[in-house]
C-alpha positions in Angstrom: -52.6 32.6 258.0 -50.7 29.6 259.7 -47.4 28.9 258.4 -44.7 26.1 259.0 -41.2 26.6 257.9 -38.0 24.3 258.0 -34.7 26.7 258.9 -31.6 25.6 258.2 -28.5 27.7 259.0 -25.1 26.8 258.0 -22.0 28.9 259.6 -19.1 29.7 257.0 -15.7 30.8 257.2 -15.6 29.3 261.3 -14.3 25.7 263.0 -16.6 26.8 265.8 -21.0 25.5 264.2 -22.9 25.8 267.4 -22.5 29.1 268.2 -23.9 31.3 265.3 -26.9 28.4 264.9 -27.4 28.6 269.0 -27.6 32.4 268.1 -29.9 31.7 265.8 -32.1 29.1 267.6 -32.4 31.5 270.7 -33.1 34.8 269.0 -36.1 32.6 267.3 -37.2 31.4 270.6 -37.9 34.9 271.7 -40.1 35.7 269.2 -43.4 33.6 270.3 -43.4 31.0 267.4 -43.6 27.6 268.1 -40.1 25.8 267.6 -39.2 22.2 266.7 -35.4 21.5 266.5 -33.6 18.7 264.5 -30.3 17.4 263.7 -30.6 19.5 260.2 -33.5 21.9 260.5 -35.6 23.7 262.7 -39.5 23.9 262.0 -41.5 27.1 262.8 -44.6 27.4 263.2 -47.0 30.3 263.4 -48.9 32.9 262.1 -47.3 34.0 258.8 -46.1 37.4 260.6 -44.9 35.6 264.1 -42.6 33.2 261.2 -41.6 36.0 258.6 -40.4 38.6 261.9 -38.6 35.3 263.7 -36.9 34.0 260.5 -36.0 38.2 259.8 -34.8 38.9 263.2 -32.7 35.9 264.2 -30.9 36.0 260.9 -29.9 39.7 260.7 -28.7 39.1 264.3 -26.5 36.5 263.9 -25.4 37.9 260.1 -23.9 40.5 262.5 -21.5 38.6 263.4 -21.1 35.2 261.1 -20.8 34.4 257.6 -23.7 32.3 257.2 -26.2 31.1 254.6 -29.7 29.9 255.7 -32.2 27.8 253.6 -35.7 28.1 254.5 -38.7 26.0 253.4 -42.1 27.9 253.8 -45.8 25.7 253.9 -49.3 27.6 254.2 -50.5 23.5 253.5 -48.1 21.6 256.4 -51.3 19.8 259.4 -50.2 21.3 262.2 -48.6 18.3 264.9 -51.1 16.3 266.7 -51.3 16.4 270.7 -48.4 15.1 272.5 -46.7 14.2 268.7 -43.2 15.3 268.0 -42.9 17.6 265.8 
């Protein structure tokens, strides 16, 4: 099944934001799912075990080492973007 999900991660308890969400973002991009970043979010898309391992991975991994909470938004119904469309 083809999933879309919106990621957001916010650091805690640090002056210093783009580091644990850079974490994040690049220990998602390793993963094979298709990635769409925002000012607030991220989407993901996928099949539903690509998303679920990506989302699992990059947030233990940066947990490791922030404080952080991350709010996810999962869609088996989302179109996927049309050709040459931002996503």
């Amino acid at each position: 099944m083809k999933l879309q999900a919106e990621v957001s991660l916010y650091p805690l308890r640090t002056n210093e934001l783009s580091s644990p969400i850079d974490a994040f973002y690049n220990s998602m991009s390793r993963t094979g799912v298709t990635l769409a970043p925002g000012r607030m979010s991220t989407l993901i898309r996928g099949d539903s075990a690509q998303v679920f391992e990506a989302i699992q991975r990059a947030f233990s991994e940066v947990a490791e080492k922030y404080q952080v909470v991350l709010i996810v938004k999962l869609s088996n119904a989302c179109p996927e973007p049309e050709e040459g469309a931002d996503g």
